[in-house]
N, C-alpha and C positions, 0 to 999 in steps of 0.2 A: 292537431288538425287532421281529419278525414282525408284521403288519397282521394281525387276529386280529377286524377288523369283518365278521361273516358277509353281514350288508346284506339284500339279498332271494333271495340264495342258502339261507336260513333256510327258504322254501316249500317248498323242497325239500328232501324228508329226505334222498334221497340227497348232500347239499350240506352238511348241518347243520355239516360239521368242516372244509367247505373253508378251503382256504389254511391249514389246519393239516399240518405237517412229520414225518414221524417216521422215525426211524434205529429201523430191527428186528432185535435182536441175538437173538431166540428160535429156538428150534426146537422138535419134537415136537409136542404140543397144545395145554397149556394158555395160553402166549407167543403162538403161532401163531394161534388161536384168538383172542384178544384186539385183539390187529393187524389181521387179516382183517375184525375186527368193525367199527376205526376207517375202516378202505377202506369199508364200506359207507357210513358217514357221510358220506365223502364228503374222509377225511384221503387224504396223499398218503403210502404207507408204502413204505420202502427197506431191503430185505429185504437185510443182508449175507449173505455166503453164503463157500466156498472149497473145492475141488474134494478138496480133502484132508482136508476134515473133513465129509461133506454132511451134511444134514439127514438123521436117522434115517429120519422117512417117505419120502423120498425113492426108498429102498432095501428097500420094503416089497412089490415086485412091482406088478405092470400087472394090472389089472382084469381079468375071463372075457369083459365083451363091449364089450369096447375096439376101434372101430373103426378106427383109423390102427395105427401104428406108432413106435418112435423109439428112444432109449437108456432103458434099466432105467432111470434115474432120473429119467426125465420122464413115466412113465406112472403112477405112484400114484396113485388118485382121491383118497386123503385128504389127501397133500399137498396136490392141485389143493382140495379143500374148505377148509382151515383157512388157504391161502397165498393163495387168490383176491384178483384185484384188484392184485397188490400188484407193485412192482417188483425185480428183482434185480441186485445188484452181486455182480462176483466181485472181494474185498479180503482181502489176508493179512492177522489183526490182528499176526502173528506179526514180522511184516516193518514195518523200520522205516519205508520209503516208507508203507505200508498203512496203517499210524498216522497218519502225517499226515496221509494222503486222508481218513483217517476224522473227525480232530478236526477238519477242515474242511469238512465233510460234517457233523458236528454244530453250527458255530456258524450253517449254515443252518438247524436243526430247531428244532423244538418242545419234541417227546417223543421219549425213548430208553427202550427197552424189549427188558428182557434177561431171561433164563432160566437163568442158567447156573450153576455151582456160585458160592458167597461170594468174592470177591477176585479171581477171574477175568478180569474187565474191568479191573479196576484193575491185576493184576502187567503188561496188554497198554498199560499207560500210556493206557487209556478211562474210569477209574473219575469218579465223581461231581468229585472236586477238580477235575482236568483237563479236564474238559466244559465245567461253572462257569466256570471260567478262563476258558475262551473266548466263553461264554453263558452269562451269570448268569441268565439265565431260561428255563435249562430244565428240564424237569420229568425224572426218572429213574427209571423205574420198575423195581424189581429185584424177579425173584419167583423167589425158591428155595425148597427142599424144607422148610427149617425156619428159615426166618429168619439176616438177614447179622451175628447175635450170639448169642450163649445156648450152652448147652451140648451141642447138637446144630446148629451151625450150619456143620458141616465136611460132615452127610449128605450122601451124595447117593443119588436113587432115584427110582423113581417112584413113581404115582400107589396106586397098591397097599399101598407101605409109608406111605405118607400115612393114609391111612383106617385103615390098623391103630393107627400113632399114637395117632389121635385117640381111639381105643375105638367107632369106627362099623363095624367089620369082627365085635365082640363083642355087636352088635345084632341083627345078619343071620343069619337061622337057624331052624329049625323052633321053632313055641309050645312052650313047655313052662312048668308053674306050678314047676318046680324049680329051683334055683341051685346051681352053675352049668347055665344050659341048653344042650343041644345047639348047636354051634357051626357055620353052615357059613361063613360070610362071602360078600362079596357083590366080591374083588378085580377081576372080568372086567370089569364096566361102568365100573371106572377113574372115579370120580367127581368125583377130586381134581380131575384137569387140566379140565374146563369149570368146575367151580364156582370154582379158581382164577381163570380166564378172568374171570369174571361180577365178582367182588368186587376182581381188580385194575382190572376197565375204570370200577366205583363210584368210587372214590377218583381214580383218576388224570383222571377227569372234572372230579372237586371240584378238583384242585388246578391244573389247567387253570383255571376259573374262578376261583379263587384270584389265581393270574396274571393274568388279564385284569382285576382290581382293583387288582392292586400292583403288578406286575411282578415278582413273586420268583418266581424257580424254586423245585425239590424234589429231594429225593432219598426216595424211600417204598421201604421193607422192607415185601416184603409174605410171609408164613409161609405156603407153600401148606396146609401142615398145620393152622396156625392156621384157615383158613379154612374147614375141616372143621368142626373144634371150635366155629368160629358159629353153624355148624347147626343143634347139639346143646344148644338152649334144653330142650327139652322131656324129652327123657332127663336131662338134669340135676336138672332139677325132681323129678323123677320119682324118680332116687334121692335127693334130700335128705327127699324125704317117706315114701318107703316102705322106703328103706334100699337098693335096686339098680335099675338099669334093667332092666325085663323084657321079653325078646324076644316080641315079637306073632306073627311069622310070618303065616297069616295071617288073622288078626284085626285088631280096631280097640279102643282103651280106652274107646272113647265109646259104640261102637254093636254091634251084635247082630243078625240076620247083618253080616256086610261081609267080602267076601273075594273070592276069585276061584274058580269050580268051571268042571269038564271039563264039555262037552256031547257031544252023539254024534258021531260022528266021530274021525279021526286028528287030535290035538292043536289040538282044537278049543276055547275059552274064553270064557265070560263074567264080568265081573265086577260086582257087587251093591252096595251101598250102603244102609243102613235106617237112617237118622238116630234115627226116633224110632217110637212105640208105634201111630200110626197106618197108618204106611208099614208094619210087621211085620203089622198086621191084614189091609191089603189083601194083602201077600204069600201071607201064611199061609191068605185064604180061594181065589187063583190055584192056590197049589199044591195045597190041598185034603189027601184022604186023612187022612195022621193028622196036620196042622197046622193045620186047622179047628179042634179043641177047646182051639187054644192060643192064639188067636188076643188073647186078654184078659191076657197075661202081659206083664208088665213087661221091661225088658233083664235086670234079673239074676236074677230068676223064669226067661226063657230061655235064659241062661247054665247054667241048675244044668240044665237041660234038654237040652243043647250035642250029648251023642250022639244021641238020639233026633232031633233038630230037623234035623241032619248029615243023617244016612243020608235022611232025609226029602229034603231038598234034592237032595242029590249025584241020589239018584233019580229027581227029575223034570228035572233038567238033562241027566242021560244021555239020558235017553229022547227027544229033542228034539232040532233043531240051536241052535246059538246066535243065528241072525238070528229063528227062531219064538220066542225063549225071551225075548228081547230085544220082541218083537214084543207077547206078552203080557205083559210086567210093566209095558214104559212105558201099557199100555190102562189100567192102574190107577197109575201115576203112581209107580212104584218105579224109581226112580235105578237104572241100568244099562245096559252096553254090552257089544258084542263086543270080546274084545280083540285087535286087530287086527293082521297079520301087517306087516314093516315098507314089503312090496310096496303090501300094502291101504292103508297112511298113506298113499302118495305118490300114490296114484289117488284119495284122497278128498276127496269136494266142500268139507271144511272148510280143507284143506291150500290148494286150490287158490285157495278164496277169501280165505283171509288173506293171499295173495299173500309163501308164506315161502318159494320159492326164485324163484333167475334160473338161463335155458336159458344154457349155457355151450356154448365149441367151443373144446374144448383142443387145439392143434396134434398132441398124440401121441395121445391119448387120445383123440377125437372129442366126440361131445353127452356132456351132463353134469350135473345138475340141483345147483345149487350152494344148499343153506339159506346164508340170509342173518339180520342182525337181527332178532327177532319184537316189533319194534315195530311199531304204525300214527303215523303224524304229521296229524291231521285227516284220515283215512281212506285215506292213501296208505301203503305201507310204502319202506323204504329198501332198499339193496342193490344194490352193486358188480357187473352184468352182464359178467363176467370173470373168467379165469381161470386161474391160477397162470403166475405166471412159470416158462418158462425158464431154465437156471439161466448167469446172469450175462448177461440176456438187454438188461440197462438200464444197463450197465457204461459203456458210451462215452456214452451220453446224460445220464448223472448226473454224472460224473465232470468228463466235458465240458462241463458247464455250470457247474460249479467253474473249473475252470480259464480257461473264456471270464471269466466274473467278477473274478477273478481278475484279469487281464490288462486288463481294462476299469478295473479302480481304481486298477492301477499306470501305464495313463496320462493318467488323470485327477490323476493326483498328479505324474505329471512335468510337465504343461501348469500347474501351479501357482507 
Protein backbone atom coordinates (compact mmCIF):
# COMPACT_ATOMS: atom_id res chain seq x y z
CA UNK A 1 0.00 0.00 0.00
CA UNK A 2 0.91 3.57 -1.14
CA UNK A 3 1.46 6.26 2.14
CA UNK A 4 -1.82 8.00 1.47
CA UNK A 5 -1.01 10.47 4.78
CA UNK A 6 -1.45 14.05 3.07
CA UNK A 7 0.09 15.50 6.69
CA UNK A 8 0.48 19.32 6.13
CA UNK A 9 0.48 19.10 2.48
CA UNK A 10 -3.36 19.23 3.10
CA UNK A 11 -2.82 23.50 3.42
CA UNK A 12 -2.36 23.36 0.29
CA UNK A 13 -5.03 22.70 -2.25
CA UNK A 14 -2.85 22.40 -4.77
CA UNK A 15 -1.27 19.30 -2.47
CA UNK A 16 -4.68 17.96 -1.31
CA UNK A 17 -4.09 14.53 -3.60
CA UNK A 18 -0.38 14.48 -3.13
CA UNK A 19 1.47 11.30 -3.13
CA UNK A 20 -1.58 9.99 -4.86
CA UNK A 21 -0.49 7.83 -8.13
CA UNK A 22 -2.52 7.54 -11.33
CA UNK A 23 -2.09 5.52 -14.61
CA UNK A 24 -4.43 7.68 -17.50
CA UNK A 25 -5.76 5.41 -20.03
CA UNK A 26 -8.34 8.28 -21.29
CA UNK A 27 -8.57 10.44 -24.15
CA UNK A 28 -10.81 13.20 -25.66
CA UNK A 29 -12.62 15.10 -22.81
CA UNK A 30 -14.52 13.73 -20.48
CA UNK A 31 -11.38 10.94 -18.99
CA UNK A 32 -9.03 13.90 -19.80
CA UNK A 33 -10.84 16.27 -18.25
CA UNK A 34 -11.08 14.36 -14.88
CA UNK A 35 -7.42 13.55 -14.70
CA UNK A 36 -6.28 16.98 -15.40
CA UNK A 37 -8.76 17.82 -12.54
CA UNK A 38 -6.63 15.21 -10.03
CA UNK A 39 -3.15 17.11 -11.41
CA UNK A 40 -4.62 20.03 -9.83
CA UNK A 41 -4.96 18.51 -6.45
CA UNK A 42 -2.02 17.93 -6.48
CA UNK A 43 -2.22 13.76 -7.76
CA UNK A 44 0.79 12.76 -9.95
CA UNK A 45 -1.00 11.46 -13.32
CA UNK A 46 0.76 9.30 -16.24
CA UNK A 47 -0.89 9.82 -19.23
CA UNK A 48 -0.29 6.61 -21.47
CA UNK A 49 -0.21 7.66 -24.92
CA UNK A 50 1.30 5.62 -28.58
CA UNK A 51 2.16 7.42 -31.62
CA UNK A 52 -0.28 5.18 -33.62
CA UNK A 53 -3.09 5.67 -31.88
CA UNK A 54 -2.92 9.52 -30.61
CA UNK A 55 -5.20 11.21 -28.77
CA UNK A 56 -8.23 12.65 -30.89
CA UNK A 57 -7.41 16.28 -29.60
CA UNK A 58 -4.25 16.03 -30.30
CA UNK A 59 -5.10 16.26 -34.09
CA UNK A 60 -7.57 19.04 -33.77
CA UNK A 61 -5.22 21.81 -35.40
CA UNK A 62 -2.97 24.71 -33.64
CA UNK A 63 -4.70 27.63 -32.34
CA UNK A 64 -4.90 31.51 -34.73
CA UNK A 65 -2.63 33.09 -32.12
CA UNK A 66 -0.22 30.41 -31.20
CA UNK A 67 3.06 32.02 -30.70
CA UNK A 68 5.91 29.18 -31.19
CA UNK A 69 5.72 26.48 -33.45
CA UNK A 70 6.22 22.65 -33.49
CA UNK A 71 4.35 19.21 -34.74
CA UNK A 72 0.40 19.35 -35.51
CA UNK A 73 0.05 17.42 -32.60
CA UNK A 74 1.52 19.34 -30.09
CA UNK A 75 -0.16 22.56 -30.80
CA UNK A 76 -3.94 21.91 -29.84
CA UNK A 77 -4.88 24.34 -26.97
CA UNK A 78 -7.62 21.93 -25.77
CA UNK A 79 -5.44 19.13 -25.58
CA UNK A 80 -2.89 21.48 -23.59
CA UNK A 81 -6.49 22.41 -21.33
CA UNK A 82 -7.94 18.95 -20.38
CA UNK A 83 -4.06 17.26 -20.35
CA UNK A 84 -2.36 19.95 -18.16
CA UNK A 85 -0.16 19.16 -15.53
CA UNK A 86 0.21 15.73 -16.47
CA UNK A 87 2.95 13.35 -17.54
CA UNK A 88 3.48 11.33 -20.70
CA UNK A 89 4.63 7.74 -21.60
CA UNK A 90 4.81 6.46 -25.00
CA UNK A 91 3.70 2.43 -24.27
CA UNK A 92 2.17 -0.05 -26.86
CA UNK A 93 -0.59 -1.77 -24.86
CA UNK A 94 -0.66 -3.87 -28.01
CA UNK A 95 2.77 -5.13 -27.39
CA UNK A 96 3.58 -7.71 -25.07
CA UNK A 97 6.91 -5.86 -23.42
CA UNK A 98 4.21 -2.67 -23.05
CA UNK A 99 2.06 -4.90 -21.07
CA UNK A 100 4.37 -5.56 -18.77
CA UNK A 101 5.89 -2.01 -18.34
CA UNK A 102 2.27 -1.12 -17.78
CA UNK A 103 1.07 -3.77 -15.07
CA UNK A 104 4.28 -2.62 -13.38
CA UNK A 105 3.56 0.82 -13.84
CA UNK A 106 0.11 -0.04 -12.21
CA UNK A 107 1.33 -1.88 -9.05
CA UNK A 108 2.90 1.69 -8.36
CA UNK A 109 -0.50 3.51 -8.59
CA UNK A 110 -3.42 4.42 -6.93
CA UNK A 111 -6.12 5.14 -9.55
CA UNK A 112 -6.50 3.89 -13.24
CA UNK A 113 -8.70 5.66 -15.21
CA UNK A 114 -9.93 4.73 -18.53
CA UNK A 115 -12.31 5.86 -21.31
CA UNK A 116 -12.33 3.44 -23.68
CA UNK A 117 -15.00 1.16 -25.32
CA UNK A 118 -16.13 -2.11 -22.52
CA UNK A 119 -13.38 -4.83 -22.59
CA UNK A 120 -10.82 -2.93 -24.17
CA UNK A 121 -8.34 -3.01 -21.35
CA UNK A 122 -9.05 -6.19 -20.50
CA UNK A 123 -8.62 -8.10 -24.27
CA UNK A 124 -4.84 -5.74 -23.59
CA UNK A 125 -4.29 -8.18 -20.51
CA UNK A 126 -5.08 -4.42 -18.14
CA UNK A 127 -8.44 -5.22 -17.10
CA UNK A 128 -9.67 -4.96 -13.49
CA UNK A 129 -8.57 -8.90 -12.54
CA UNK A 130 -4.93 -8.18 -13.73
CA UNK A 131 -4.29 -4.91 -11.90
CA UNK A 132 -5.84 -6.45 -8.65
CA UNK A 133 -3.55 -9.15 -9.02
CA UNK A 134 -0.99 -7.02 -8.74
CA UNK A 135 -2.68 -4.19 -6.35
CA UNK A 136 -5.37 -5.23 -4.60
CA UNK A 137 -5.87 -1.65 -3.65
CA UNK A 138 -6.43 -0.07 -6.62
CA UNK A 139 -9.24 1.80 -7.48
CA UNK A 140 -10.37 1.54 -11.53
CA UNK A 141 -12.22 3.78 -12.74
CA UNK A 142 -13.94 2.86 -16.22
CA UNK A 143 -16.28 5.37 -18.03
CA UNK A 144 -17.84 4.39 -21.23
CA UNK A 145 -20.68 5.58 -23.19
CA UNK A 146 -23.28 3.28 -21.68
CA UNK A 147 -21.96 1.25 -18.99
CA UNK A 148 -19.40 -2.05 -18.90
CA UNK A 149 -23.00 -4.27 -18.94
CA UNK A 150 -26.56 -3.95 -20.11
CA UNK A 151 -27.88 -3.94 -23.46
CA UNK A 152 -26.19 -1.26 -24.88
CA UNK A 153 -22.89 -1.64 -23.42
CA UNK A 154 -21.02 -2.59 -26.86
CA UNK A 155 -22.05 1.63 -27.94
CA UNK A 156 -19.65 3.54 -28.71
CA UNK A 157 -20.00 7.43 -29.44
CA UNK A 158 -19.83 10.50 -28.13
CA UNK A 159 -21.06 13.00 -26.25
CA UNK A 160 -24.03 13.85 -28.49
CA UNK A 161 -25.40 10.58 -28.69
CA UNK A 162 -25.29 10.46 -24.92
CA UNK A 163 -27.64 13.32 -24.38
CA UNK A 164 -29.93 12.05 -26.99
CA UNK A 165 -30.14 8.80 -24.97
CA UNK A 166 -30.99 10.18 -22.08
CA UNK A 167 -34.08 12.28 -23.63
CA UNK A 168 -32.13 15.69 -22.68
CA UNK A 169 -31.55 16.59 -26.62
CA UNK A 170 -35.94 16.35 -26.45
CA UNK A 171 -35.89 19.16 -24.00
CA UNK A 172 -33.95 21.75 -25.93
CA UNK A 173 -35.93 23.74 -28.31
CA UNK A 174 -38.15 26.57 -28.89
CA UNK A 175 -41.47 26.99 -25.97
CA UNK A 176 -44.13 25.62 -27.37
CA UNK A 177 -47.56 24.73 -25.06
CA UNK A 178 -48.09 21.75 -27.89
CA UNK A 179 -46.76 18.06 -27.75
CA UNK A 180 -44.82 17.10 -29.46
CA UNK A 181 -42.91 20.59 -29.41
CA UNK A 182 -40.66 21.89 -31.92
CA UNK A 183 -37.35 20.07 -31.47
CA UNK A 184 -33.96 21.76 -31.86
CA UNK A 185 -31.53 20.01 -29.50
CA UNK A 186 -28.79 21.38 -27.94
CA UNK A 187 -25.80 18.34 -29.46
CA UNK A 188 -22.74 21.45 -29.97
CA UNK A 189 -22.00 22.18 -26.21
CA UNK A 190 -21.44 18.25 -25.79
CA UNK A 191 -22.58 18.10 -22.21
CA UNK A 192 -22.00 14.62 -21.71
CA UNK A 193 -18.23 14.60 -21.61
CA UNK A 194 -17.66 17.44 -18.47
CA UNK A 195 -20.64 16.32 -16.68
CA UNK A 196 -19.16 12.72 -17.14
CA UNK A 197 -15.89 14.43 -15.73
CA UNK A 198 -17.64 15.88 -12.61
CA UNK A 199 -19.68 12.68 -11.46
CA UNK A 200 -16.76 10.11 -12.28
CA UNK A 201 -14.17 12.40 -10.12
CA UNK A 202 -17.51 12.27 -7.16
CA UNK A 203 -17.25 8.79 -6.70
CA UNK A 204 -13.86 7.86 -7.45
CA UNK A 205 -12.97 10.34 -4.48
CA UNK A 206 -15.38 8.30 -2.31
CA UNK A 207 -13.85 5.18 -3.00
CA UNK A 208 -10.28 6.66 -2.53
CA UNK A 209 -11.32 7.29 0.93
CA UNK A 210 -12.99 4.21 1.17
CA UNK A 211 -9.49 2.80 0.81
CA UNK A 212 -7.88 4.84 3.09
CA UNK A 213 -10.22 3.06 5.74
CA UNK A 214 -9.87 -0.44 4.48
CA UNK A 215 -7.47 -0.87 2.13
CA UNK A 216 -9.66 -2.44 -0.65
CA UNK A 217 -9.46 -1.28 -3.92
CA UNK A 218 -12.42 -0.87 -6.89
CA UNK A 219 -13.47 -1.47 -9.92
CA UNK A 220 -16.57 1.48 -10.73
CA UNK A 221 -18.69 1.42 -13.99
CA UNK A 222 -19.62 4.51 -14.54
CA UNK A 223 -22.57 5.15 -17.67
CA UNK A 224 -21.70 8.43 -19.18
CA UNK A 225 -25.17 8.46 -20.33
CA UNK A 226 -26.44 7.39 -17.10
CA UNK A 227 -25.02 10.40 -15.75
CA UNK A 228 -27.19 12.48 -17.92
CA UNK A 229 -30.13 11.03 -16.81
CA UNK A 230 -29.11 12.18 -12.94
CA UNK A 231 -29.74 15.29 -14.07
CA UNK A 232 -33.00 15.01 -15.15
CA UNK A 233 -34.78 15.09 -11.46
CA UNK A 234 -36.88 17.73 -12.49
CA UNK A 235 -38.26 16.71 -15.98
CA UNK A 236 -39.02 13.57 -14.43
CA UNK A 237 -40.99 14.90 -11.92
CA UNK A 238 -42.50 16.90 -14.17
CA UNK A 239 -43.78 14.29 -16.49
CA UNK A 240 -45.16 11.98 -13.73
CA UNK A 241 -47.42 14.85 -12.78
CA UNK A 242 -48.42 16.43 -15.87
CA UNK A 243 -48.03 13.67 -18.16
CA UNK A 244 -44.75 15.11 -20.43
CA UNK A 245 -41.74 17.18 -20.04
CA UNK A 246 -42.33 20.52 -21.46
CA UNK A 247 -39.87 22.36 -23.38
CA UNK A 248 -39.42 25.98 -21.77
CA UNK A 249 -37.06 27.52 -24.27
CA UNK A 250 -37.07 30.52 -23.01
CA UNK A 251 -38.91 30.82 -20.17
CA UNK A 252 -38.94 29.52 -16.48
CA UNK A 253 -41.89 27.28 -14.71
CA UNK A 254 -41.60 29.28 -11.73
CA UNK A 255 -41.24 32.82 -12.79
CA UNK A 256 -42.46 35.43 -15.28
CA UNK A 257 -40.41 37.36 -17.10
CA UNK A 258 -37.12 35.22 -17.13
CA UNK A 259 -35.38 34.81 -20.27
CA UNK A 260 -32.85 36.31 -22.16
CA UNK A 261 -33.72 39.50 -24.79
CA UNK A 262 -31.53 41.31 -27.78
CA UNK A 263 -30.52 44.90 -26.87
CA UNK A 264 -29.25 47.43 -29.57
CA UNK A 265 -26.60 46.45 -31.16
CA UNK A 266 -25.04 43.49 -33.17
CA UNK A 267 -25.81 40.40 -31.14
CA UNK A 268 -25.96 42.13 -28.09
CA UNK A 269 -27.96 40.38 -24.71
CA UNK A 270 -29.28 40.55 -21.53
CA UNK A 271 -30.59 38.37 -19.35
CA UNK A 272 -33.56 38.93 -16.57
CA UNK A 273 -34.70 37.05 -13.84
CA UNK A 274 -38.18 38.07 -11.78
CA UNK A 275 -38.58 35.49 -8.98
CA UNK A 276 -41.50 37.12 -7.63
CA UNK A 277 -44.56 39.85 -7.86
CA UNK A 278 -42.57 42.56 -6.28
CA UNK A 279 -39.41 42.20 -8.46
CA UNK A 280 -42.20 42.40 -11.67
CA UNK A 281 -43.69 45.68 -10.10
CA UNK A 282 -40.31 47.40 -9.98
CA UNK A 283 -39.59 46.17 -13.44
CA UNK A 284 -42.89 47.01 -14.91
CA UNK A 285 -42.82 50.65 -13.35
CA UNK A 286 -38.61 50.88 -15.10
CA UNK A 287 -39.90 50.01 -18.12
CA UNK A 288 -43.05 52.00 -17.95
CA UNK A 289 -45.24 52.71 -21.14
CA UNK A 290 -47.76 50.07 -21.22
CA UNK A 291 -46.44 47.87 -18.18
CA UNK A 292 -47.24 50.48 -15.56
CA UNK A 293 -51.02 49.47 -15.54
CA UNK A 294 -49.81 45.77 -14.99
CA UNK A 295 -47.79 46.19 -12.52
CA UNK A 296 -50.40 44.59 -9.80
CA UNK A 297 -50.72 41.14 -11.81
CA UNK A 298 -49.75 38.02 -10.48
CA UNK A 299 -47.28 35.50 -12.55
CA UNK A 300 -50.13 33.71 -14.18
CA UNK A 301 -52.35 36.88 -14.53
CA UNK A 302 -48.89 37.91 -16.58
CA UNK A 303 -48.52 34.76 -18.29
CA UNK A 304 -52.25 35.03 -20.03
CA UNK A 305 -50.73 38.51 -20.78
CA UNK A 306 -47.32 37.06 -22.34
CA UNK A 307 -47.73 38.86 -26.02
CA UNK A 308 -48.47 42.23 -24.89
CA UNK A 309 -45.84 42.12 -21.77
CA UNK A 310 -43.22 40.50 -24.81
CA UNK A 311 -43.37 43.20 -27.28
CA UNK A 312 -43.31 45.70 -24.25
CA UNK A 313 -39.93 44.33 -23.15
CA UNK A 314 -38.31 43.25 -26.33
CA UNK A 315 -38.98 47.33 -26.96
CA UNK A 316 -37.21 48.86 -24.30
CA UNK A 317 -34.31 46.41 -24.55
CA UNK A 318 -33.88 47.27 -28.30
CA UNK A 319 -33.85 50.68 -27.65
CA UNK A 320 -30.96 50.69 -25.20
CA UNK A 321 -27.39 48.90 -24.93
CA UNK A 322 -27.24 46.08 -22.46
CA UNK A 323 -24.61 47.61 -19.83
CA UNK A 324 -27.59 50.97 -19.59
CA UNK A 325 -30.33 48.26 -19.54
CA UNK A 326 -28.41 46.25 -16.84
CA UNK A 327 -27.52 49.72 -15.23
CA UNK A 328 -31.22 50.57 -14.67
CA UNK A 329 -32.86 47.50 -13.51
CA UNK A 330 -30.10 46.54 -10.75
CA UNK A 331 -31.02 50.62 -9.48
CA UNK A 332 -34.40 48.82 -8.61
CA UNK A 333 -32.97 45.60 -7.43
CA UNK A 334 -34.16 43.21 -10.74
CA UNK A 335 -31.71 40.38 -10.99
CA UNK A 336 -29.83 40.81 -14.34
CA UNK A 337 -26.79 40.78 -16.34
CA UNK A 338 -25.07 41.14 -19.78
CA UNK A 339 -24.45 38.19 -21.30
CA UNK A 340 -21.16 38.13 -21.88
CA UNK A 341 -19.04 37.40 -24.91
CA UNK A 342 -16.54 34.28 -24.02
CA UNK A 343 -13.61 37.15 -24.58
CA UNK A 344 -15.45 39.41 -21.86
CA UNK A 345 -15.40 36.25 -19.17
CA UNK A 346 -11.79 35.92 -19.22
CA UNK A 347 -11.18 39.78 -18.70
CA UNK A 348 -13.58 39.83 -15.95
CA UNK A 349 -12.90 41.02 -12.44
CA UNK A 350 -14.96 38.08 -11.08
CA UNK A 351 -12.83 35.40 -13.30
CA UNK A 352 -9.85 36.98 -12.11
CA UNK A 353 -10.67 37.03 -8.62
CA UNK A 354 -11.77 33.49 -7.98
CA UNK A 355 -8.50 32.83 -9.14
CA UNK A 356 -9.85 29.99 -11.89
CA UNK A 357 -7.10 29.87 -14.27
CA UNK A 358 -3.08 29.36 -14.18
CA UNK A 359 -0.72 31.43 -17.02
CA UNK A 360 0.78 28.59 -18.88
CA UNK A 361 3.96 28.35 -21.47
CA UNK A 362 3.52 25.53 -23.64
CA UNK A 363 6.58 24.70 -25.57
CA UNK A 364 4.71 24.84 -29.17
CA UNK A 365 2.04 26.77 -28.45
CA UNK A 366 3.35 29.63 -26.21
CA UNK A 367 1.12 31.68 -23.19
CA UNK A 368 -1.91 29.94 -22.48
CA UNK A 369 -4.66 30.53 -19.76
CA UNK A 370 -5.32 27.14 -18.49
CA UNK A 371 -9.06 26.93 -16.16
CA UNK A 372 -8.32 24.75 -13.38
CA UNK A 373 -10.67 23.28 -10.45
CA UNK A 374 -13.35 26.07 -9.34
CA UNK A 375 -12.87 25.22 -5.95
CA UNK A 376 -11.47 27.76 -3.00
CA UNK A 377 -9.84 25.64 0.05
CA UNK A 378 -9.91 28.53 2.97
CA UNK A 379 -9.84 31.18 0.25
CA UNK A 380 -6.98 29.79 -1.84
CA UNK A 381 -7.96 27.85 -5.03
CA UNK A 382 -5.87 24.93 -6.34
CA UNK A 383 -4.38 24.25 -9.73
CA UNK A 384 -1.61 22.63 -11.65
CA UNK A 385 0.51 25.75 -13.26
CA UNK A 386 1.45 23.57 -16.31
CA UNK A 387 0.98 22.49 -19.21
CA UNK A 388 0.36 19.42 -21.39
CA UNK A 389 2.77 17.16 -21.88
CA UNK A 390 4.61 16.34 -24.97
CA UNK A 391 3.92 13.44 -26.28
CA UNK A 392 6.05 10.61 -24.68
CA UNK A 393 7.73 13.51 -23.05
CA UNK A 394 8.14 11.48 -19.35
CA UNK A 395 8.76 8.10 -21.09
CA UNK A 396 12.60 7.50 -19.84
CA UNK A 397 11.84 9.13 -16.33
CA UNK A 398 8.77 6.88 -15.40
CA UNK A 399 9.79 4.09 -16.97
CA UNK A 400 13.17 4.59 -15.52
CA UNK A 401 12.25 4.74 -12.26
CA UNK A 402 10.51 1.30 -12.50
CA UNK A 403 13.12 -0.21 -13.58
CA UNK A 404 15.98 1.57 -11.05
CA UNK A 405 13.31 -0.02 -8.41
CA UNK A 406 13.22 -2.70 -9.80
CA UNK A 407 16.98 -3.56 -9.73
CA UNK A 408 17.32 -2.07 -6.20
CA UNK A 409 14.91 -4.92 -4.83
CA UNK A 410 16.56 -7.54 -6.70
CA UNK A 411 19.55 -6.78 -4.70
CA UNK A 412 18.30 -6.22 -1.85
CA UNK A 413 17.13 -9.91 -2.18
CA UNK A 414 20.41 -11.17 -3.29
CA UNK A 415 22.27 -9.67 -0.24
CA UNK A 416 19.65 -11.85 1.79
Amino acid sequence: MRDESFGPAAEKPSQLLGGIRVLDFTWVWSGPMLTSQLADLGAEVIKVEHSSRLDSLRTRGKPLRATGDGPAHEMNPWFNQVNHGKKSVLVDLKDEDGRRKLLELAETCDVVVENMRPGALASAGLGYEQLASRNPGIVLLSMSMAGQEGPMASMKGYAGLMSSLSGMESLCGYESDEVPAPIVGMTTPALGDPNGAEHGMAVLLAALYRRRLTGEGAWIDLSQTDAILALMAAPLAESQINGHAKVRGNSSPASYPHGTYACEGEDSWISVSVPDDAAWSRLAQVVAGGLQDLRGLSVSERRSRRSLIERQLEGWFRSRSGKEAVERLRQVDVDCDVVATYDEMLQSEWRLARGLTRATVHPCIGPQEIFVVPWLFGGQSAGAASAAPLLGEHTDQVLGSIASAEDTSKSVEGRR
